[in-house]
C-alpha positions in Angstrom: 0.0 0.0 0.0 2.7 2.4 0.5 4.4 1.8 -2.7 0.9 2.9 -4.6 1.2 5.9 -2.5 4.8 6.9 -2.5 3.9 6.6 -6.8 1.0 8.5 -6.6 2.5 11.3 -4.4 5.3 11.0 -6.9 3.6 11.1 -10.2 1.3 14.3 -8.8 4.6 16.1 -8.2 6.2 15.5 -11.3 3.2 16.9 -13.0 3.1 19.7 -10.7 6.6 20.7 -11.4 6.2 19.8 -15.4 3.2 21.9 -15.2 4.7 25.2 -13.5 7.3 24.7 -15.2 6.3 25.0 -18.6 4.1 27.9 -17.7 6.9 29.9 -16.1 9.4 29.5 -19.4 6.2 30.3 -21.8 5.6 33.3 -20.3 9.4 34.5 -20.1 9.5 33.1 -23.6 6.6 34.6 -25.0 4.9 37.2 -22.5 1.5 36.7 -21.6 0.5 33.9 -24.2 -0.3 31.7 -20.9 -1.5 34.5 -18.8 -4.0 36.5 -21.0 -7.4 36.2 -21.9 -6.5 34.6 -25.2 -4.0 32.3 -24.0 -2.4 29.2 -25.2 -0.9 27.9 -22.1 1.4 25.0 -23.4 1.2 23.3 -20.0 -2.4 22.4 -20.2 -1.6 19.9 -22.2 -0.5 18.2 -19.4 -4.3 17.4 -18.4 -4.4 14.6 -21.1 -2.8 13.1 -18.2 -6.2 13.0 -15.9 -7.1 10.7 -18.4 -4.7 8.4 -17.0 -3.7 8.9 -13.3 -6.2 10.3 -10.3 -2.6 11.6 -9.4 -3.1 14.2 -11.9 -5.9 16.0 -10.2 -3.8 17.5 -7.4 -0.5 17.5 -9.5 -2.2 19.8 -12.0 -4.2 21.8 -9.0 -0.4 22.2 -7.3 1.0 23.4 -10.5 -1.6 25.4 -11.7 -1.0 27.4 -8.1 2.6 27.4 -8.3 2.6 28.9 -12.2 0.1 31.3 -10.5 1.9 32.6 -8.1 4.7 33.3 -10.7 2.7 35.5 -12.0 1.3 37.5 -9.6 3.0 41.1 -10.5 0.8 41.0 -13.5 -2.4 39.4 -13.2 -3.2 39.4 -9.3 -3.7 36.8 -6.7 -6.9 36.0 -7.8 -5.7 33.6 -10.6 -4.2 32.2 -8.3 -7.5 31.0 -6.2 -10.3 30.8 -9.2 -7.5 29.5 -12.0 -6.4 26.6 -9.2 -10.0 25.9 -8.5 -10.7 26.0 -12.7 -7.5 23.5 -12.8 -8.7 21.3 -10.4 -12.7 20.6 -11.4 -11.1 20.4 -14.9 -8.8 17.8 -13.8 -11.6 15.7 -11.8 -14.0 16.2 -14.4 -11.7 14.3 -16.7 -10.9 11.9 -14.7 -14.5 11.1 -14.2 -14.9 10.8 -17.6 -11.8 8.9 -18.8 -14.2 6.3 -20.3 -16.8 8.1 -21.9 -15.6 7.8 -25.2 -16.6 8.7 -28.9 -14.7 6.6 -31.4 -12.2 5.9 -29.1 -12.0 9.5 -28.4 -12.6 10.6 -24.7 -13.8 14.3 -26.4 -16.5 15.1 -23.2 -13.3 14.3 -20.9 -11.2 16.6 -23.4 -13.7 19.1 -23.2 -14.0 20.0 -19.7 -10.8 22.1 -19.0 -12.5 24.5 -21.7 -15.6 24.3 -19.9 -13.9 24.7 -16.5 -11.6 27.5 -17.0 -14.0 29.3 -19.5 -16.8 29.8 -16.7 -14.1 30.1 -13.9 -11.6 32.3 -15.3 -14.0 33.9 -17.9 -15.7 35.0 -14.1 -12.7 36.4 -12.8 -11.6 38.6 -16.2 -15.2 40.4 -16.0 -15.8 40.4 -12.5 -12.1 41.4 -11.5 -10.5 42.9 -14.6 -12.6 43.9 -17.1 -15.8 45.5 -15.1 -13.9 46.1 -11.8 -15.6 44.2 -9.1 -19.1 43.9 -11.5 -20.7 41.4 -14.3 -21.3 41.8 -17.3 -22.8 38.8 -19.3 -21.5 40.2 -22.5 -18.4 40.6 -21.2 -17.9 37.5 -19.4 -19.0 35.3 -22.4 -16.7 37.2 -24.3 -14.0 36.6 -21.8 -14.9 33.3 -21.3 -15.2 32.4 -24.6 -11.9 33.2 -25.3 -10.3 31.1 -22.5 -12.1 28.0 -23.9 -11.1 28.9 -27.4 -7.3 28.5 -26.1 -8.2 25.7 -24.0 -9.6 23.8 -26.9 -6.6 24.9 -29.4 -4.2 23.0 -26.5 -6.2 19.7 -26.0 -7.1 18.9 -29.4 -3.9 20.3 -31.7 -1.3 18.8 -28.9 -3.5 17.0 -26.4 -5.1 14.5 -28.8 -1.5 13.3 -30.1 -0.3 13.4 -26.1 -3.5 10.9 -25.8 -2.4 8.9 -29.2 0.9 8.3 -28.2 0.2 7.1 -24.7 -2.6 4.7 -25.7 -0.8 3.4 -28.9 2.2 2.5 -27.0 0.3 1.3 -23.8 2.1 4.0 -21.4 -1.3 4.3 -19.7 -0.6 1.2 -17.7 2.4 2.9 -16.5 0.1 5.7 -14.5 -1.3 2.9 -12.9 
């Protein structure tokens, strides 16, 4: 029993630091393509993953927080707390719905971090950023729209291949 956990706790780090990571060196790289509205944050690719492992759900939480913190000069601390909490329902959501599958495909699964982070973060960019501490429903589906547009440009241009590769070459049972 410990070995499953010590590999669980494991696995949810790795992805934790694989995920902050690649989020801190996009936005050095490229300023504020995984920080904006209209973002293509590179690491999100990384919940294929939940597909695979429950040790994903915290690893990508964890992460998500850490590249969040990085950040905070420039978009606030309240990415931070609604970005985490998009990250996390994302990654449960998916996980939940590993086997629900279209043609193989798990596209529900694959569509929940654009579901997650559109109504979560599209929230915060009204509420926080856009409309200063008020809604606007134009604004937020605006806002939010364009947060699932990048969300779905990640998962299905680099996630799909991510999922490919791992279930053509059975790496899945590795997670396991």
């Amino acid at each position: 029993m410990k070995n499953k956990s010590v590999q669980r706790l494991t696995q949810a780090a790795i992805i934790a630091a694989l995920y902050a990571a690649l989020t801190i060196m996009q936005n050095i790289l490229v300023p504020g393509s995984a920080s904006m509205a209209v973002q293509f944050r590179v690491s999100e690719v990384l919940t294929i993953l939940a597909l695979f492992t429950p040790s994903a759900i915290p690893g990508l939480t964890v992460g998500c927080i850490i590249a969040n913190i990085s950040s905070l000069a420039s978009i606030g601390a309240f990415d931070m707390i609604f970005g985490s909490i998009a990250s996390f329902l994302a990654a449960f959501s998916m996980y939940k719905l590993r086997n629900v599958r279209l043609f193989k495909i798990p596209f529900a699964a694959l569509l929940m971090p654009a579901l997650m982070n559109g109504i979560i973060v599209g929230f915060e960019i009204d509420f926080f950023f856009v409309n200063t501490y008020s809604f606007d429903i134009i604004d937020f589906l605006i806002q939010g729209g364009l947060v699932a547009v990048g969300e779905i440009a990640v998962l299905f241009v680099l996630g799909l291949p991510l999922f490919a590769a791992i279930e053509k070459r059975n790496l899945s049972k590795k997670f396991s």
